[in-house]
Structure formats: C-alpha cells, structure tokens
C-alpha positions in Angstrom: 135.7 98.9 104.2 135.0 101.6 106.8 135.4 101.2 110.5 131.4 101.6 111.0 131.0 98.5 108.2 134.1 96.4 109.8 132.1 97.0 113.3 128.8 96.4 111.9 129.9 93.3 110.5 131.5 92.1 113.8 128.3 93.0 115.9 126.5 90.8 112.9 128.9 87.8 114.2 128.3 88.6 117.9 124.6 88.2 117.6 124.3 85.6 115.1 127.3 83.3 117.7 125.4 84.4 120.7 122.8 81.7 123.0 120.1 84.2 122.5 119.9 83.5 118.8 121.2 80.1 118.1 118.7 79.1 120.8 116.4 80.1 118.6 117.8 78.4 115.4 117.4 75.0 117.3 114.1 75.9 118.3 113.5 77.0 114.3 114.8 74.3 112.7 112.5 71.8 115.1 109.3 74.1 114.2 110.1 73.9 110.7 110.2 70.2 110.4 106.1 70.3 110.7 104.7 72.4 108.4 101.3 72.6 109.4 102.5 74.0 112.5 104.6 76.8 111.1 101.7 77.7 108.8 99.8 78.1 112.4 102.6 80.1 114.0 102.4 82.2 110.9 99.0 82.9 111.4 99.1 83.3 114.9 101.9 86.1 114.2 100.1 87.8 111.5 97.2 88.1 113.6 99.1 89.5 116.0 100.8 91.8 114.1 97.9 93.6 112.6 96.1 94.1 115.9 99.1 95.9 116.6 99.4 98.1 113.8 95.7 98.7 113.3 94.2 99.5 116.9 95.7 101.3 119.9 95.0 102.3 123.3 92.1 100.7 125.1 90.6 99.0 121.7 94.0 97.4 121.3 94.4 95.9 125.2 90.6 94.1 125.0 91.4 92.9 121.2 94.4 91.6 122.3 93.0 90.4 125.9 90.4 88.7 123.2 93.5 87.4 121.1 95.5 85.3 123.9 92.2 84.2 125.7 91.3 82.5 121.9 95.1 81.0 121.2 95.2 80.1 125.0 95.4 75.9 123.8 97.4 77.1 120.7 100.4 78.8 123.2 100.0 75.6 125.4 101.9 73.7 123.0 105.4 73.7 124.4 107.2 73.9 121.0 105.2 77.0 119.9 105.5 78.7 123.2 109.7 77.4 123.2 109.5 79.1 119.5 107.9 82.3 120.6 109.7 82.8 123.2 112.7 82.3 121.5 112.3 84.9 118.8 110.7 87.6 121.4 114.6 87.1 123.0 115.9 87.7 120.0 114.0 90.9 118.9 114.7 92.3 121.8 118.2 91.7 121.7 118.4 93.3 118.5 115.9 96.5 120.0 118.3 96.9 122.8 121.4 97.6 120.3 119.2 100.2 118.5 118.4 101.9 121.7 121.9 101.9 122.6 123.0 103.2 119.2 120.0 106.0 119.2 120.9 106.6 122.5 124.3 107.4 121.7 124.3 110.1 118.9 122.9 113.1 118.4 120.3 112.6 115.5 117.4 114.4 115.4 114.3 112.3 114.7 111.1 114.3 115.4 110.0 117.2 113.3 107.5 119.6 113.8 106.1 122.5 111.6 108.1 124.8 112.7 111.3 122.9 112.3 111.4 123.9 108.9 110.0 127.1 106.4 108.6 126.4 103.2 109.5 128.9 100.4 105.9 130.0 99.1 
C-alpha cells in the first residue's frame, strides 16, 4: 500500500473516531428507531436538495425562504433538528479536508476554450 492510501486510510479512522461524527451516529441510530420519521427527514432532504440543484440566485433564496417557513414545525422537533445539525457538522468537516487538500496542490480545475486546440 502507498503512503497516500496508508494516510488516507488513517484520516478515514480520524474522522470516523472523531465527536463530530460519532455525535452524529448516536443521533442516527436514535432517528432510525422511528421509521416514519426518517422517511420525513428523507423527504425533507430531498426537497432540499433539489431546490438546490435546480434554482439559483434570487429564485433559489425565496424558494428556499418558502421551504423553511413551510417545515418551520417539522425543524421544531428537537431530534430532527439534533439530526440535522449533526450531519451538517459532519459535511463540513469532511468539505474543510477537501479545501485543505485542493488548497494544497497545484491541480488545475477550470478550463476554458482556449486551454486546449482541437486538431480540425
């Protein structure tokens, strides 16, 4: 196994031993034990999720101004807000490692036309 693989497995351990994520485990495991309310978290995030792909700018702030007013009772629920909080701490964790690793070498992401000739 390669040192990149070795270290990748070790950052693997590191998140999946930190508070950030088994926080979120415990908070899992409770939502799972009623499964009408994961089918509504599921929803919720679905909903979510394709706002966020499918709109942007202005249309997507009011849709999703529109979304929170209408789940307002649904987030009240202190085991759904405890769960979504939980996994938004744990995305983030794992966006903040990306960053640093993008952050870190030199790979060039973005192309434009010009980047590159076609052979006609």
């Amino acid at each position: 196994m390669g040192l990149v693989e070795e270290r990748t497995d070790m950052l693997i351990q590191a998140i999946g031993e930190s508070e950030v994520y088994q926080h979120y485990l415990n908070v899992k495991k409770e939502v799972e034990q009623n499964e009408i309310l994961c089918q509504k978290i599921d929803e919720y995030r679905h909903k979510n999720f394709q706002l966020n792909i499918s709109l942007e700018g202005e249309e997507l702030y009011n849709a999703m101004e529109n979304f929170e007013r209408e789940n307002i009772a649904f987030r009240k629920d202190p085991l759904v807000n405890q769960f979504l909080a939980a996994e938004l701490a744990v995305i983030r964790m794992v966006q903040q490692v990306e960053k640093k690793i993008l952050d870190a070498i030199d790979l060039k992401l973005m192309f434009s036309p010009t980047s590159y000739e076609e052979d006609e």
